[in-house]
N, C-alpha and C positions, 0 to 999 in steps of 0.2 A: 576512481580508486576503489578496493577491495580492501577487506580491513586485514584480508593474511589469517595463518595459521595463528600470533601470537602477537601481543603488544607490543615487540620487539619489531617484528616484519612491520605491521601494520603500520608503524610510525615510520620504517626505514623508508617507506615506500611515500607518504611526504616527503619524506624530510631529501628523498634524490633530485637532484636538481635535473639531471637528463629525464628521469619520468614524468617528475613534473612537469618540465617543458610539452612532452609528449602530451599528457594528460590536458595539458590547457590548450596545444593547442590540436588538437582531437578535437574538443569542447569549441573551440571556438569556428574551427573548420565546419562543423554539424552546424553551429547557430547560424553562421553563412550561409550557407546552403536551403534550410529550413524558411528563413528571410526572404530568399531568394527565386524559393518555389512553391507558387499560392496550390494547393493542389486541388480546391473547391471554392466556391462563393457560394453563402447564404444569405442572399440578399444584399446587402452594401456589403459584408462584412468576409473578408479575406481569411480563408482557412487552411492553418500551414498546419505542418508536423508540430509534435511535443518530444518534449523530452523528459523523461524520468534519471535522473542524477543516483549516482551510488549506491545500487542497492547492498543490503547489510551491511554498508560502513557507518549508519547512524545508529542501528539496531544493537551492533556489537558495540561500538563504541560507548552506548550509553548503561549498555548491561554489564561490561567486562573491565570499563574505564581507559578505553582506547584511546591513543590522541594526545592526552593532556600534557602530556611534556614533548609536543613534536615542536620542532622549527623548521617548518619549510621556509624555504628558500625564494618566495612568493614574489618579490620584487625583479630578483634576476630570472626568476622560470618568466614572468611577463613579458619582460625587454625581451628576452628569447624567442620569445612564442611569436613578437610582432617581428624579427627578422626574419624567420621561418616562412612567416605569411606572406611577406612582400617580396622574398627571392622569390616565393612559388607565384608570384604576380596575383594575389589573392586582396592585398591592400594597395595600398599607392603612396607613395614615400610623403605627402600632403597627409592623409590618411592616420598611417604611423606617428608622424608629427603630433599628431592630437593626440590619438590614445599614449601615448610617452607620455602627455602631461598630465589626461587623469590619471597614471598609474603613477606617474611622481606625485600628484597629490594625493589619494585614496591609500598609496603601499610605498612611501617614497625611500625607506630600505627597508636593510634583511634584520637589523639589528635588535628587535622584541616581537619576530613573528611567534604567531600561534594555531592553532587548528583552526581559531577562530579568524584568524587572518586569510589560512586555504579556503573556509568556506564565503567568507566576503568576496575573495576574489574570483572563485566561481560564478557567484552572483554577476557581479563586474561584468565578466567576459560575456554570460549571455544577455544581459542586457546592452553590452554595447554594440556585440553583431551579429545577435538577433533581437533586437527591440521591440518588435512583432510576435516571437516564440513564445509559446506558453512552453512553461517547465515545469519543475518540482523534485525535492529531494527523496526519496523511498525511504522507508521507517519501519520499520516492523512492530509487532503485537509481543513480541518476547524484548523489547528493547527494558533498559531499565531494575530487570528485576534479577538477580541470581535463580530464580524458577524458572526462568523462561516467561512462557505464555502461559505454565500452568495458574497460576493467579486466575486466568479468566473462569474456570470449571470452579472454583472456590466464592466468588464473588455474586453468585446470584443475591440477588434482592441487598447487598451491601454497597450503599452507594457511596460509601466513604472509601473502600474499596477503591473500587472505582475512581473516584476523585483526587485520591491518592497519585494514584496510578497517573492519572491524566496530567495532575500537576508538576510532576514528578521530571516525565517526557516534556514537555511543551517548557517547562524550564530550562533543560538538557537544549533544547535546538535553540532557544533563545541566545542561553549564555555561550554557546558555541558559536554562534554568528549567524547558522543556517536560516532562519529568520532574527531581523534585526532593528529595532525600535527607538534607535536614535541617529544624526541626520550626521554623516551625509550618507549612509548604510542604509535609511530607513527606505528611499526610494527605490532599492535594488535587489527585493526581497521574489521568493519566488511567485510565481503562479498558483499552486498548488503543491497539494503534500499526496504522495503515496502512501501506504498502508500495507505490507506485506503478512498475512495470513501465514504464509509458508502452502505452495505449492502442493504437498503430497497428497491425493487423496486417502480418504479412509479407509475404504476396503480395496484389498487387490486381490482378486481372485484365488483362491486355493491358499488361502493365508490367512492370517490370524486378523481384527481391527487392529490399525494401527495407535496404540496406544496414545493419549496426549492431544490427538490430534483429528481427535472425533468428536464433534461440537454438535449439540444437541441446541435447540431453538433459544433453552436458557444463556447457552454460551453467543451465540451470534448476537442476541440483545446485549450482551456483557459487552463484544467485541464493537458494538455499532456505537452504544455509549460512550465506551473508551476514545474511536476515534475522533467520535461527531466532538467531544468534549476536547481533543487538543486541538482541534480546527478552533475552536470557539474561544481559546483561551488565548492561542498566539494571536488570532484576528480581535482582540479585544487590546494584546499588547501593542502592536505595531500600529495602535491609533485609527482604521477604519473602522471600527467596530464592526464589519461586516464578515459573515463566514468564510473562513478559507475552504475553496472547493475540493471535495476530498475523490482520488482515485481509488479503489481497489484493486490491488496489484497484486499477481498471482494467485487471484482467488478458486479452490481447485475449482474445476470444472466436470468430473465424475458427476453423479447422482445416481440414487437408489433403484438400481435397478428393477423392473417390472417383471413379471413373471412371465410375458413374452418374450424377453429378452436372454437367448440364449450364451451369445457371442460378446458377453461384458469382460471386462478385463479390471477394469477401474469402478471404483465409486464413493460418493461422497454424500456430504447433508448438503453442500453451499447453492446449489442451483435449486434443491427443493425449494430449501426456507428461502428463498429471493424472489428465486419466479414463478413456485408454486407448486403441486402435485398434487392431486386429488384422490390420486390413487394409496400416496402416504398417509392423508389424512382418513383413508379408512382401513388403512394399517394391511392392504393387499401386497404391498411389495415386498414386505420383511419375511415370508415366506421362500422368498426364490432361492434356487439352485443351494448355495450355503451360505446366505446373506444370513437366514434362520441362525444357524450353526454361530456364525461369528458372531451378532447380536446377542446370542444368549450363553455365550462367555460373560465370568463374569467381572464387573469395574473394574476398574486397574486403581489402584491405591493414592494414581498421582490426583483423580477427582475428591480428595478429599476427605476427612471420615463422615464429615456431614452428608455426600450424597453416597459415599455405599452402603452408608447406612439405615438409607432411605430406597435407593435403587441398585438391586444386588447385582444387575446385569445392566448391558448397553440398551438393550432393547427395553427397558422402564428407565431407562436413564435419558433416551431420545422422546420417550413420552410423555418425559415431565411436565407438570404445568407449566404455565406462562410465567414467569413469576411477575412481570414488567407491565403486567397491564395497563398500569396506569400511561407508560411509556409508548407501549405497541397497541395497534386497533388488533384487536382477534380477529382472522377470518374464517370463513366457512365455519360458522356456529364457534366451538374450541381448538380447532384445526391447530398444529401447531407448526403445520409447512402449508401454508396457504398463502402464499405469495409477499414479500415485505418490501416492492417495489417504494410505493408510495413513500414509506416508511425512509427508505435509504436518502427520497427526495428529501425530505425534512430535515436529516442527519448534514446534506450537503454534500454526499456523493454527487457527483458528473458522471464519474467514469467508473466499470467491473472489467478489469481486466480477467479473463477469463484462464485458469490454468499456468501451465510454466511450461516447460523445456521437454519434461520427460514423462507427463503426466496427461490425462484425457483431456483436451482443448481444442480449440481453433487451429492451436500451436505446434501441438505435441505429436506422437509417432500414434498413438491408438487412436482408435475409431468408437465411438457411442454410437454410432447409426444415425447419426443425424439429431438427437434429442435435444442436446442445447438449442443448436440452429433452429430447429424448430419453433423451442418457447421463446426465443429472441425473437423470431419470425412474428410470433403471435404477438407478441407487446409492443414491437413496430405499426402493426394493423393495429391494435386498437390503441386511442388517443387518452392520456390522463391528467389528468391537473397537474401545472408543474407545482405547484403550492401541498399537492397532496390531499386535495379536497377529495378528491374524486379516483376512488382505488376501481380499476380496472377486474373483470374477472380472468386470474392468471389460465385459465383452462384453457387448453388446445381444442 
């Protein structure tokens, strides 16, 4: 589901029963499937596809108030979805039989459903077939606040901020059902949780930085905080006490172009400050082509009066100190893109999804020349502690 243009769509789009059907059983056709096909073994252990669940419907939802007066139709979209499956010979009328009776007792009507009721039954469905699928719902860094994501450029060195913020969200997926901490719901929780940054890189060539959405080393500690901490809050509610494993999902995938690099199109901070650059930590790449130009424009108003009036332009505004020390190891001497692999280990990242749709990536229609491939290449080859004892040097 997609949260729509407006509160109205957003809900209508629960609240139909033919979409719905469609929806669950899309959802449940995937988790078959996924189940169904190991595509590696490492070691004993069977490794299928994932799934990542709804992007921007938890984001919008929880910043705009999305949702809260839906009633899907949750009961009969179910019974639907298991007819669907077994005309297409996907169940077995024995099969069906069963799941009819968790679903009569987990959703057994329509008569007080709630969003929190669509997303239990989400739940449901992929643990019932695919019980093997790792999943997780997508969340975004703007969820929550009427700023967006600007709260994060404002919150350096404020960990109340921060905590805010975290508790805020990780209550938001609680009280919606997305994650859920009492039984019979509690064993049906996901996998993991996504994180959506927002895809757009910072610089696009022959144009301006993109305002808002140019995060500086202060900002990406703000942003690793934020997540690491609603990982640590749900996995403390839902009783394991153990970290929920966190994805980075559409994290851009640009970087600061080089001064050999003629044919850029795209770029960003997120690959420096992750996997490193040596060249930014002694400040050679801010020079090229009119990366110069666009870096010394000056701050956009949305950073706050505290850092324009500290840092007149982007280019001392991406220079800033550390402020997190205590939090991040500094590399290469003060470096402030020196690689924060290890770092992300500790937070409880697994996964960087690299880029989005229409942006520089694995994914996307432009080309970097190979540079991400590269520095993934290089941290492949050399070995680090998964505990983060032992930080690797990010250098090609």
């Amino acid at each position: 589901m997609h949260p729509g243009g407006s509160q109205v769509e957003a809900e209508a789009q629960v609240n139909d029963l033919n979409l719905l059907t469609q929806h669950f059983s899309y959802l449940a056709i995937t988790s078959l499937y996924l189940q169904n096909h190991i595509v590696a073994k490492r070691g004993n252990v069977d490794v299928r596809g994932s799934i990542v669940l709804n992007p921007d419907t938890y984001g919008m939802g929880s910043k705009n108030g999305y949702y809260q007066t839906a009633k899907p139709p949750v009961h009969k979209a179910l019974t639907d979805m298991l007819s669907y499956l077994q005309s297409h010979s996907l169940i077995t009328a024995d099969q069906k039989a069963g799941y009819e009776s968790a679903i009569n007792n987990l959703f057994p009507d329509d008569a007080d459903t709630s969003f929190k009721t669509y997303n239990q039954a989400i739940n449901w469905i992929v643990h019932a077939f695919g019980p093997n699928v790792t999943y997780g719902p997508a969340d975004n860094i703007w969820a929550g606040d009427t700023t967006g994501h600007t709260w994060v450029h404002t919150a350096v060195s404020d960990a109340k901020t921060i905590q805010t913020h975290v508790n805020a969200e990780a209550k938001y997926l609680l009280d919606n059902g997305v994650f859920s901490d009492a039984a019979p719901y509690k064993g049906l929780n996901p996998t993991f949780i996504a994180f959506d940054k927002y895809e757009r890189n910072t610089f696009v060539k022959g144009n301006h930085v993109l305002a808002n959405y140019f995060y500086s080393a202060n900002d990406w500690s703000t942003y690793m905080q934020y997540v690491s901490g609603v990982s640590q809050y749900i996995s403390n509610h839902v009783g394991d006490n153990k970290a929920l494993p966190i994805m980075l999902f559409q994290t851009p995938g640009g970087h600061i172009p080089s001064t050999s690099e003629i044919n850029w199109q795209y770029g960003s901070t997120a690959v420096d400050y992750i996997l490193g650059d040596d060249s930014v930590c002694k400040q050679a790449d801010v020079g090229v082509n009119n990366i110069a130009k666009m870096l010394n424009e000056s701050l956009d108003s949305v950073y706050g009066s505290d850092n324009t009036g500290k840092y007149s332009t982007y280019l001392q505004y991406l220079y800033a100190p550390i402020q997190h020390q205590t939090y991040y190891t500094v590399h290469n001497g003060n470096c402030i893109m020196g690689g924060h692999m290890a770092e992300l280990i500790q937070d409880h990242v697994f996964s960087v999804l690299w880029g989005g749709g229409s942006t520089t990536s694995i994914s996307g229609p432009e080309d970097d020349g190979g540079y991400l491939s590269n520095k993934i290449k290089s941290y492949m080859s050399q070995p680090y502690d998964l505990q983060g004892n032992v930080i690797p040097q990010p250098y090609s």
